[in-house]
C-alpha positions in Angstrom: 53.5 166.4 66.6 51.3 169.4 66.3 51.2 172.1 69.1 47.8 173.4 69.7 46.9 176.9 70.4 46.7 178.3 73.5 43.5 179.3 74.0 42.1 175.2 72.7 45.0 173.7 75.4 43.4 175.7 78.0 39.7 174.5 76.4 38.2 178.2 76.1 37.7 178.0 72.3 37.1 175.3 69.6 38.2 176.9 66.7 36.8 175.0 64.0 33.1 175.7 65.3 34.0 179.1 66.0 35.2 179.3 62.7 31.5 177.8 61.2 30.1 180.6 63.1 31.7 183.7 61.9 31.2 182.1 58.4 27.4 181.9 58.9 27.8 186.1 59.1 24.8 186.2 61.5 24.7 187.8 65.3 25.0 185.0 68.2 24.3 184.6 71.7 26.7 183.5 73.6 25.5 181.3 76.9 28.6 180.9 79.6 28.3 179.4 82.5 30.4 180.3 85.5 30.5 179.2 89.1 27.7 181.5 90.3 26.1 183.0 87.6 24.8 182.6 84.2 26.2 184.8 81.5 24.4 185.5 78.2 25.7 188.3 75.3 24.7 189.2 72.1 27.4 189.5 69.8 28.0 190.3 66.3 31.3 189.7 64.4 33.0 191.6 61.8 36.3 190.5 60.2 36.8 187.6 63.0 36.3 190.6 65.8 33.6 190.5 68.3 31.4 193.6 69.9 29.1 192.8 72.5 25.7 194.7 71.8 24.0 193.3 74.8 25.5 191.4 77.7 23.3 190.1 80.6 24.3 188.1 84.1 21.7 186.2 86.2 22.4 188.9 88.7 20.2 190.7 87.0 17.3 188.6 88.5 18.1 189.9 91.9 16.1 193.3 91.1 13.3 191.6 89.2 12.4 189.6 92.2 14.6 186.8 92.6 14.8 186.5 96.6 17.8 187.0 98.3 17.7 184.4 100.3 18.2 181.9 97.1 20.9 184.2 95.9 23.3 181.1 95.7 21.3 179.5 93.1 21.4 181.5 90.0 22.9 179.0 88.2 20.0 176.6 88.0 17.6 175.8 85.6 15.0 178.3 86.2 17.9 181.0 86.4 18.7 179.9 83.0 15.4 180.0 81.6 14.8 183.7 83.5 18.4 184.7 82.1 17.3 183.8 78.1 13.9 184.8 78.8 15.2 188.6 79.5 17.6 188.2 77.5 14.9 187.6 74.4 12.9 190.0 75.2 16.1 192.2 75.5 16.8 191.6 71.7 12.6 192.4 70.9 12.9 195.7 72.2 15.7 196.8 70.2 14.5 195.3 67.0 18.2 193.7 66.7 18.5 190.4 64.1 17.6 186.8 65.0 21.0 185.1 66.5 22.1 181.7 66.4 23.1 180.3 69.6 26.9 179.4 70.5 27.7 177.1 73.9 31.3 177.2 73.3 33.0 174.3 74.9 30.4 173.7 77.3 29.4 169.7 77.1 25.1 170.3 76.3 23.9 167.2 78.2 19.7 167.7 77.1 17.3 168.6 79.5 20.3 171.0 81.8 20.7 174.6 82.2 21.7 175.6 78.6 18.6 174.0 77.4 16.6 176.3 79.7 17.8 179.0 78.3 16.8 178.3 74.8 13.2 177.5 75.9 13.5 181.1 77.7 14.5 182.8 74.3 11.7 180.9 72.4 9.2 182.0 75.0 10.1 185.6 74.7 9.4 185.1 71.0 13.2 184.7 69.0 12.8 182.0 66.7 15.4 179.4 67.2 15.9 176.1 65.8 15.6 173.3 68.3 13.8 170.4 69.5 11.7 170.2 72.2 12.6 167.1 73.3 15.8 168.8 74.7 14.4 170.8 77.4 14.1 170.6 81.1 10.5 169.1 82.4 8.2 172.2 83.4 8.3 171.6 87.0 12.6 172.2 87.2 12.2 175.5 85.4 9.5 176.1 87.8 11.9 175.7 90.6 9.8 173.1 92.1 12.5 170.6 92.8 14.6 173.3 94.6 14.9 173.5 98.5 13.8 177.2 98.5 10.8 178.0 96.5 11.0 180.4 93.6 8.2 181.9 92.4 8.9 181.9 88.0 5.9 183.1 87.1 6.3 186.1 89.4 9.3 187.1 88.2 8.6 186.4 84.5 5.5 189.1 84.8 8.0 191.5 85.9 10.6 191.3 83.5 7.5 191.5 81.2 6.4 195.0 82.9 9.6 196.0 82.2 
């Protein structure tokens, strides 16, 4: 019998995909998702070691306009889209290389929070490879099916001031 290595008993890295991806020799963003926040980084790789260029939590959100009072949700879907949206528009301001994306371990059921991110990366202009058939309806990365009403579009024009 074959013991596994640490890290793939403990399910923090699949080792054949991240192998696929350090072959492909291109920058990725990495989307984690924790209990309370959203984590997204841009990383490039060389010789199997990863540097962070850019890292970015949902927290962020707080001081583009994300109320307070809804501070417990920035994990949901229009956190996510917020989160890859900034983080886009991150990348376009620093002229860095068009990344492939890498979810890790994390199951990607369509239409949930790692979905939402993508479709805020495509918006802020990054050209990914994906299907639209993947992401969330327009009304949950509205926020329209939460309890406390977040205004998107609001904070989106901010993040877009700068």
């Amino acid at each position: 019998m074959k013991t596994l290595k640490r890290r793939r008993r403990e399910y923090k890295t699949d080792y054949a995909k991240r192998i696929k991806l350090l072959k492909s020799e291109k920058p990725r963003i990495v989307f984690r998702k924790t209990n309370k926040y959203i984590i997204a980084q841009y990383v490039e790789s060389e010789e199997a070691r990863d540097k962070i260029i850019i890292g970015i939590s949902s927290k962020i959100l707080l001081k583009h306009g994300w109320p307070l009072e809804s501070k417990g949700s920035l994990k949901s879907i229009p956190a996510s889209y917020l989160t890859g949206y900034l983080m886009g528009k991150t990348i376009k301001e620093k002229k860095l290389k068009t990344p492939i994306v890498d979810f890790g371990m994390l199951k990607t059921l369509h239409k949930t929070s790692p979905h939402a991110f993508l479709k805020g990366l495509l918006e802020s202009g990054i050209e990914i490879k994906t299907q639209e058939k993947t992401f969330p309806e327009e009304s949950r990365i509205k926020g329209e099916n939460l309890k406390k009403k977040i205004d998107v579009q609001e904070i989106k024009s901010k993040i877009d001031k700068g």
